[in-house]
C-alpha positions in Angstrom: -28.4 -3.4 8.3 -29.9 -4.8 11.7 -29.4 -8.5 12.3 -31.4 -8.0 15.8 -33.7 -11.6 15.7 -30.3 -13.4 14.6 -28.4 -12.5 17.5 -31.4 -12.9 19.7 -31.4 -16.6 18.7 -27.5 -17.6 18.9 -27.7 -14.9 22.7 -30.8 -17.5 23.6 -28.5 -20.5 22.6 -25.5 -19.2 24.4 -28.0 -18.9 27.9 -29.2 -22.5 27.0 -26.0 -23.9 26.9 -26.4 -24.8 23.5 -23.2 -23.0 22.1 -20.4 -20.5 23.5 -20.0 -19.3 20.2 -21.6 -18.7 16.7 -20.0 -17.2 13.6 -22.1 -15.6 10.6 -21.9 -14.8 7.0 -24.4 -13.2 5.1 -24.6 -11.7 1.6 -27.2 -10.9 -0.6 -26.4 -9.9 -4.7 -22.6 -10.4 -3.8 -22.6 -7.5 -1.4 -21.8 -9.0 2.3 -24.4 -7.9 4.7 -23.1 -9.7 7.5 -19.6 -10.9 8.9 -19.2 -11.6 12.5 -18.9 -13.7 15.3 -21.2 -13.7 18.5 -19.6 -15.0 21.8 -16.5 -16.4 23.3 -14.8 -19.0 21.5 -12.8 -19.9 24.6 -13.2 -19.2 28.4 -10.8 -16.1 27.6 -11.6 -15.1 24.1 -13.8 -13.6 22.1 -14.8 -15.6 18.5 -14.2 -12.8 15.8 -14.7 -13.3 12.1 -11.4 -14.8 11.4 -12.3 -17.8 14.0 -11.3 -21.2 12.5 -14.4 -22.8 12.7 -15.1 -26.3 12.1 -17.4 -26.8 9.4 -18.1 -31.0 9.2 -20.1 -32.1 5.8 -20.9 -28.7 5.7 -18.0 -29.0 3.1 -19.0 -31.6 1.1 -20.2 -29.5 -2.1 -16.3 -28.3 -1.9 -15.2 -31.5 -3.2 -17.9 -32.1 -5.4 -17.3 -29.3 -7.3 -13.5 -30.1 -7.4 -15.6 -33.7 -9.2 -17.7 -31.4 -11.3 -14.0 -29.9 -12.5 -12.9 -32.8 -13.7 -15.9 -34.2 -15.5 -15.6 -30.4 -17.6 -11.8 -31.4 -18.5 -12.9 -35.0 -19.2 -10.8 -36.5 -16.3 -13.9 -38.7 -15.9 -17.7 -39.2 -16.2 -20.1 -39.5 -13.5 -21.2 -43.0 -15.0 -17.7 -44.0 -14.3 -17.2 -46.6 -11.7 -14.6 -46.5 -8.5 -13.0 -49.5 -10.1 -12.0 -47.2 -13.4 -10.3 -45.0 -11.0 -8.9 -46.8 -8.4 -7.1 -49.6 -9.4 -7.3 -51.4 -5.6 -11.1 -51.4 -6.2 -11.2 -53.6 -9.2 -13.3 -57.1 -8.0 -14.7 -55.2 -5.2 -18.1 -54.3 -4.3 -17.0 -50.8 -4.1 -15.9 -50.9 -7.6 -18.8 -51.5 -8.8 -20.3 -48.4 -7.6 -20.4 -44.9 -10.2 -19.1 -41.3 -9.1 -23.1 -40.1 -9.4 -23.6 -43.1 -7.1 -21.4 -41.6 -3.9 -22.1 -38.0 -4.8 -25.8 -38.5 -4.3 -25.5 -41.0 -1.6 -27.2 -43.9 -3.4 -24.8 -46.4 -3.3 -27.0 -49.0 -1.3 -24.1 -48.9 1.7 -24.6 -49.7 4.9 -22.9 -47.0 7.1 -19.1 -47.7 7.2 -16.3 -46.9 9.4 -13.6 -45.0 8.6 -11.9 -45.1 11.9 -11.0 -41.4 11.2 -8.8 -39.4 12.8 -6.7 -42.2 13.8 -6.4 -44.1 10.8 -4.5 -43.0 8.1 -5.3 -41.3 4.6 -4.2 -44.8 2.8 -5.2 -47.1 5.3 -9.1 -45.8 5.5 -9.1 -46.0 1.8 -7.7 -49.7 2.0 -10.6 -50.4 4.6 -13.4 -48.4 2.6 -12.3 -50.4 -0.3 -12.5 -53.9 1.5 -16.1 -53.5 2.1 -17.6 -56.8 0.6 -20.6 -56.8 2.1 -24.1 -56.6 -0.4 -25.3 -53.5 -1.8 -28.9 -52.6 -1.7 -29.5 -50.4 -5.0 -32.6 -49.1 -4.0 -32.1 -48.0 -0.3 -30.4 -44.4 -0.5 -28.5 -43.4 2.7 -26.3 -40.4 3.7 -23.0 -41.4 4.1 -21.1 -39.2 6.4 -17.4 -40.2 5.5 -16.9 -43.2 3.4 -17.9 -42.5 0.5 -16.8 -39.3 0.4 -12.9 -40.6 1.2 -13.2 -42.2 -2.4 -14.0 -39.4 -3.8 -11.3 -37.2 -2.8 -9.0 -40.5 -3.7 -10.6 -39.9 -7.1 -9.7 -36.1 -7.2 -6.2 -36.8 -5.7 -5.0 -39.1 -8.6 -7.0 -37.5 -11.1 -4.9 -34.5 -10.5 -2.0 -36.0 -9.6 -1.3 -34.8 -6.2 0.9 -35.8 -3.0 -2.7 -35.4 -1.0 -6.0 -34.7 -1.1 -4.9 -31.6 0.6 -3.4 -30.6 -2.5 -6.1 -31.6 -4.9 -8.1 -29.5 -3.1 -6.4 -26.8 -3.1 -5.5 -27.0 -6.8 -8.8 -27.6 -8.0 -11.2 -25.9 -5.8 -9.8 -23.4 -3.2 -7.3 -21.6 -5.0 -9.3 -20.8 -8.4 -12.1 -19.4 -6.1 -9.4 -17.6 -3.5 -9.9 -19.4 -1.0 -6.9 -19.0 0.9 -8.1 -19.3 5.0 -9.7 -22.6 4.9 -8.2 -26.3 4.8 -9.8 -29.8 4.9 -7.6 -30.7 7.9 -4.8 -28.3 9.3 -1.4 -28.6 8.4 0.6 -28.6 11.8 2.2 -25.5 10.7 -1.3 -23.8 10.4 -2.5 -25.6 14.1 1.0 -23.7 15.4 0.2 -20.1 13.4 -3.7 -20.4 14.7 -3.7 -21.2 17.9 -5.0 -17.7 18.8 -8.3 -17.9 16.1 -8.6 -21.9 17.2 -12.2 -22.3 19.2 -13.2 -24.9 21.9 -15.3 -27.3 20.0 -17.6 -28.6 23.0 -20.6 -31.0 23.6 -23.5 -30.4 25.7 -23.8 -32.8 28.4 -25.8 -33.3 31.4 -23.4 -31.1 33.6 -22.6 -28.5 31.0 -20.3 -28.3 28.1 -17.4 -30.4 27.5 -14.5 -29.8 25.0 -14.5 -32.1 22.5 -11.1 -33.8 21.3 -12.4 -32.7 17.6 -10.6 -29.4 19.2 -7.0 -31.0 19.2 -4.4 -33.2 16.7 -4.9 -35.5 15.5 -8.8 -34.1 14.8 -7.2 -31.1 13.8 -4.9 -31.8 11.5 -6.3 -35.2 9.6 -8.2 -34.2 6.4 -11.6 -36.1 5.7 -13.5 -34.8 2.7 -16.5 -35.2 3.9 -16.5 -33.5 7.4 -13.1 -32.0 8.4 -13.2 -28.7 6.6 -12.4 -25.6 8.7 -12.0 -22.5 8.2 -13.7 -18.9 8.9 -17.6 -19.2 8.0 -16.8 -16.1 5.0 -14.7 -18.6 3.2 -17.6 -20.9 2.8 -19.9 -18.4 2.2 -17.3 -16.7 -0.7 -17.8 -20.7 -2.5 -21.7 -20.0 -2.5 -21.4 -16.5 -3.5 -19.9 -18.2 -6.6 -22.6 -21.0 -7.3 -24.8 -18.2 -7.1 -22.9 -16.3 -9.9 -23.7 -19.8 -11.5 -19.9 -20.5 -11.2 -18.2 -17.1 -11.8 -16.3 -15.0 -9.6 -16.8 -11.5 -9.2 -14.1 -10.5 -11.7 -15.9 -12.6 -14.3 -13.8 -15.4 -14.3 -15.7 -18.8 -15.3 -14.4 -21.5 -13.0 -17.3 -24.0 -13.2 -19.5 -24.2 -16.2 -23.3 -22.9 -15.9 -24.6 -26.4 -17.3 -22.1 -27.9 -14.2 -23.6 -25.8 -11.7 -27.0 -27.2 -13.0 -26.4 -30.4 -12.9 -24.8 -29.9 -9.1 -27.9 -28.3 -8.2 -30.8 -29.9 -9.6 -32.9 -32.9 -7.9 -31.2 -36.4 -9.0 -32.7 -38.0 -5.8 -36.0 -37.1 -5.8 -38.5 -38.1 -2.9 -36.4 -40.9 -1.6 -36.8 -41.8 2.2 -33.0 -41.7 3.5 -31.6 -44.4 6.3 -29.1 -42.3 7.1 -30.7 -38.8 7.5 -34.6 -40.5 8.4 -36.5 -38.1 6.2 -37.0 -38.0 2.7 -34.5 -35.8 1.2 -33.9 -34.8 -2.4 -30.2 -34.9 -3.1 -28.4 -32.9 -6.0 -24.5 -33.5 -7.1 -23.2 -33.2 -3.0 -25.9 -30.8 -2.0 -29.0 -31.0 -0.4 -31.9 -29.5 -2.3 -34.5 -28.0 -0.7 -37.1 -30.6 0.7 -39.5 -28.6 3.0 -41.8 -29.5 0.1 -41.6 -33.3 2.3 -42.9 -31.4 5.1 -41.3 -28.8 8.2 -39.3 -31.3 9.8 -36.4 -31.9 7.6 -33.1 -31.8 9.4 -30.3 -29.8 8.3 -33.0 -27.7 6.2 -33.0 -23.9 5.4 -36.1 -22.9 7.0 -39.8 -22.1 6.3 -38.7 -19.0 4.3 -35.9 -20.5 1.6 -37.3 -20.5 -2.3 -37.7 -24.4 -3.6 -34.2 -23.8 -5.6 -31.7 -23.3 -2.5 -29.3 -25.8 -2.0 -26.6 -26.2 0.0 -25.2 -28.5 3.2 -25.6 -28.7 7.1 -22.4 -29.9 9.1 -23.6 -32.7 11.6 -24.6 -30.9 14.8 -22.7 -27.8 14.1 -22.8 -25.7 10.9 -24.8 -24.9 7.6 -24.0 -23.2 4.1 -26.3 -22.6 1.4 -26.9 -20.4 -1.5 -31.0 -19.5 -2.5 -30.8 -18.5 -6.1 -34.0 -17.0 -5.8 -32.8 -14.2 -3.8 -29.3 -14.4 -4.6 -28.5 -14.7 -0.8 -25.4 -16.2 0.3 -25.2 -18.0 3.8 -22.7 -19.9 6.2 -22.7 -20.1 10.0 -21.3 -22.2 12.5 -21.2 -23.1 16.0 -19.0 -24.1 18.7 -21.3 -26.5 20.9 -22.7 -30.0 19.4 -25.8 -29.8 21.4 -27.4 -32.9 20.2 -29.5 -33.3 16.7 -32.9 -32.4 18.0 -31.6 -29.2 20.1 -29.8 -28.7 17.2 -32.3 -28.8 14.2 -34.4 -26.1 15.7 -31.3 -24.0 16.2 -30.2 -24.1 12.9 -34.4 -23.5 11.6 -34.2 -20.9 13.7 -30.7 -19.0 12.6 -31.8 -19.6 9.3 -35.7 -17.8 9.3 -34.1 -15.1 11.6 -31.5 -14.6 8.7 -34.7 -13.8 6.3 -36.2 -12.3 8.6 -34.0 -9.6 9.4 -33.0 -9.2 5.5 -37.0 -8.7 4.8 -37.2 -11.7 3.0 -40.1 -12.5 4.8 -42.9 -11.6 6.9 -42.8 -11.9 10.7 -46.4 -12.4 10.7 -46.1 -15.7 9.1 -43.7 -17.0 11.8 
């Protein structure tokens, strides 16, 4: 199969400076279609599909199904509050707030710092957790980090693991096989990769820069909302199961139907967002389609996606998504954080060149 207009685009972004690098996954009916990397992903090498690629919140929805988990095995309720998890949030503000709450950023936060990578997996809760300032119930607004750090605080205790690391891996990347991907490198992974490592740059006005998101302590300090990396494949393996509606390929059930559901279907529902500046309809850690709130909205799957795909963009640099409609499968990422406007038209464009290409759509349309 020809993915001609989808290397076109990432060729015309690598000319514009844009990106050095892009890596692809596609698969349609469980049947990949599409593997491969387009570039260099350093000055002397060439990105392949076993690049580590930095994926940001494009790994949200890995947590939340590790959440999802523990709501089948009645670990807890998404009605439950912070506090009835974490015992340091008791009295707080933060404590007051419900799983649902953070998983469908509607908390009524303010955006808070996290002071990652420096700070510490127990300090940044401690800080998160401090937060005593009012809540505003009905103001809904992404939250990058924060909120996303008490979650995988939640998972970690929940399961009773060293790290979040572990949870993870426990809960959500070994079940599904997911054995090339880590929410933050160990160091002994950062010394065995250094040849499948990229340059993570920025576009400036005198070119591309490397970003220190390319080195320790970046590397190596896990943040469940936007430190995931990994090759593209293994994030487009985790929708290639929500698109079995949470079985793998041998049959194995590893997330309920009525879990996948609820994950996927509209709990925010024409809501303007603060953080994001568009309205945006939210599921369980996934970002339902909202062209139906017009062309514009960022980190969106294109003119050509059915009204059921879901999935999650990775700030400036990545995107994953399933559309159930047409059982297609799809996770890319880049190299170069080019700037959100540059960048929203790059992912529109990767995305409608990816249906496109499949047939999925009609170029006369476009």
């Amino acid at each position: 199969m020809s993915f001609d207009r989808v290397a076109d685009v990432i060729q015309q972004g690598i000319h514009r400076g844009l990106h050095t690098c892009v890596q692809i996954f596609v698969s349609v009916d469980g049947r990949t279609v599409l593997d491969q990397g387009f570039g260099m992903a350093t000055d002397d090498r060439p990105v392949t599909n076993e690049t580590v690629m930095l994926w940001r919140s494009a790994g949200k929805p890995l947590t939340a199904v590790g959440i999802l988990r523990l709501q089948e095995t009645g670990e807890l309720a998404l009605e439950d509050t912070v506090a009835s998890h974490l015992p340091d949030a008791v009295g707080t503000t933060i404590g007051e707030l419900s799983v649902r709450e953070l998983l469908t950023h509607s908390a009524g936060l303010p955006l808070l710092s996290t002071r990652w990578p420096q700070a510490g997996w127990e300090e940044t809760i401690a800080e998160v957790v401090a937060f005593d300032g009012p809540l505003e119930p009905d103001r809904a607004a992404y939250q990058p980090q924060a909120t996303w750090f008490l979650l995988g605080e939640i998972l970690r205790l929940r399961t009773g693991s060293q790290s979040f690391r572990e949870a993870l891996q426990t809960m959500v990347l070994d079940p599904i096989d997911l054995q090339h991907c880590q929410c933050g490198l160990t160091t002994a992974s950062v010394d065995s990769l250094q040849d499948q490592l990229p340059d993570l740059l920025q576009r400036k006005p005198g070119g591309l820069q490397r970003l220190s998101l390319s080195d320790v302590p970046a590397l190596t300090a896990p943040s469940p909302g936007g430190n995931m990396r990994g090759p593209v494949s293994q994030l487009g393996q985790f929708y290639e199961v929500l698109c079995r509606r949470g079985v793998l390929s041998d049959g194995t059930c590893i997330l309920k139907e009525s879990s996948v559901e609820l994950m996927t279907s509209r709990h925010r529902v024409g809501q303007f967002d603060h953080g994001l500046q568009y309205t945006i309809d939210m599921g369980l850690g996934c970002l339902i389609n909202s062209e139906r709130h017009g062309p514009s909205v960022p980190y969106g799957y294109g003119r050509y996606s059915s009204d059921k795909t879901f999935g999650h963009g990775g700030a400036q640099c990545a995107m994953g998504f399933c559309d159930p409609v047409h059982n297609l499968a799809v996770a890319w990422a880049a190299n170069g954080f080019c700037g959100e406007p540059q960048h929203q038209r790059r992912n529109r464009s990767i995305n409608e060149a990816i249906y496109l290409d499949l047939g999925l759509a009609s170029p006369t349309l476009t």
